[in-house]
C-alpha positions in Angstrom: -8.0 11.2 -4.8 -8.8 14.3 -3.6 -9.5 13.3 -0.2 -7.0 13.8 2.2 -8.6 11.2 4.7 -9.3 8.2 2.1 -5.8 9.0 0.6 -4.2 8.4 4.1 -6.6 5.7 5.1 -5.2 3.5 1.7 -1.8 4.0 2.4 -2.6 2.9 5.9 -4.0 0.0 4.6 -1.4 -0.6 2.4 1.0 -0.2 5.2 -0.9 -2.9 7.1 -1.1 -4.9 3.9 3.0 -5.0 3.8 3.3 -6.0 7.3 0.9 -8.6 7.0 3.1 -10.3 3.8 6.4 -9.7 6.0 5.1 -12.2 8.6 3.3 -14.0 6.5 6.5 -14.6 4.6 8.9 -15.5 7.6 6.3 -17.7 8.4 6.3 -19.4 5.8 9.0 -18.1 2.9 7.6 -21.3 0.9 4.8 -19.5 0.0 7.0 -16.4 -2.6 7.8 -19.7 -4.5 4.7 -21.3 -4.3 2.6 -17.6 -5.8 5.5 -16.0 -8.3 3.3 -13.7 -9.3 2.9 -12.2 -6.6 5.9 -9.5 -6.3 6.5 -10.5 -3.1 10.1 -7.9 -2.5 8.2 -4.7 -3.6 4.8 -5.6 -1.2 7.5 -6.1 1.4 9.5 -2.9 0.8 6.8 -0.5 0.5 6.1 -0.4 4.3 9.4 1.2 4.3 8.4 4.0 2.1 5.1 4.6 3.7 6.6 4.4 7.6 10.0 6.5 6.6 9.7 8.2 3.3 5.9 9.1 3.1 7.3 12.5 1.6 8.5 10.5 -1.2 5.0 9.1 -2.1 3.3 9.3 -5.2 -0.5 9.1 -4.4 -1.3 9.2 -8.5 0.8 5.5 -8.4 -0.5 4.3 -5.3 -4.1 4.8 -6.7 -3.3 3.1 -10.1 -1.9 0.2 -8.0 -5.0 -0.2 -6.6 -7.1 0.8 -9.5 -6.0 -2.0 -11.6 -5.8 -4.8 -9.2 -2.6 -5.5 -8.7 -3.2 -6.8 -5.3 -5.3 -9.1 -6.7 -2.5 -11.8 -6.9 -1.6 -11.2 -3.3 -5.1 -11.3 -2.2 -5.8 -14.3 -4.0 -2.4 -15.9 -2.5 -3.2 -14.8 0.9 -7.1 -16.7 1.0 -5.5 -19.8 -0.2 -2.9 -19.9 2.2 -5.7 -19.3 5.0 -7.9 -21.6 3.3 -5.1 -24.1 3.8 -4.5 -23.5 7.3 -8.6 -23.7 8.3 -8.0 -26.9 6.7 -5.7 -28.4 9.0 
């Protein structure tokens, strides 16, 4: 956390991460449905905060969101989905 770089580089990821779900999403907006636990308007939103209101960003809550796996959900939703598609 004390890192300036790594601290940037997750919210870069996490940036890339929220992109990724808004395409995946108008795609496919089945999939929210299909994964409700996935909180598919927040994921989507925080590109927003990261791209325009970075000043607003709390790096002590971004690390606990990524400390305690709470893109696990998402991740897990996202490999079926692909796992689905290879299929095909």
């Amino acid at each position: 956390m004390s890192d300036a770089i790594v601290q940037k580089a997750i919210c870069f990821d996490l940036l890339c991460i929220s992109e990724a779900t808004a395409r995946l999403l108008d795609l496919d907006p089945g999939i929210a449905q299909r994964y409700g636990d996935v909180p598919w308007p927040q994921v989507r939103a925080i590109a927003n905060v990261l791209r325009h209101e970075y000043h607003r960003i709390d790096m002590d809550i971004v690390w606990d969101t990524v400390k305690a796996g709470d893109l696990d959900s998402l991740m897990a939703a996202a490999t079926r989905e692909l796992e689905l598609l290879s299929s095909i």
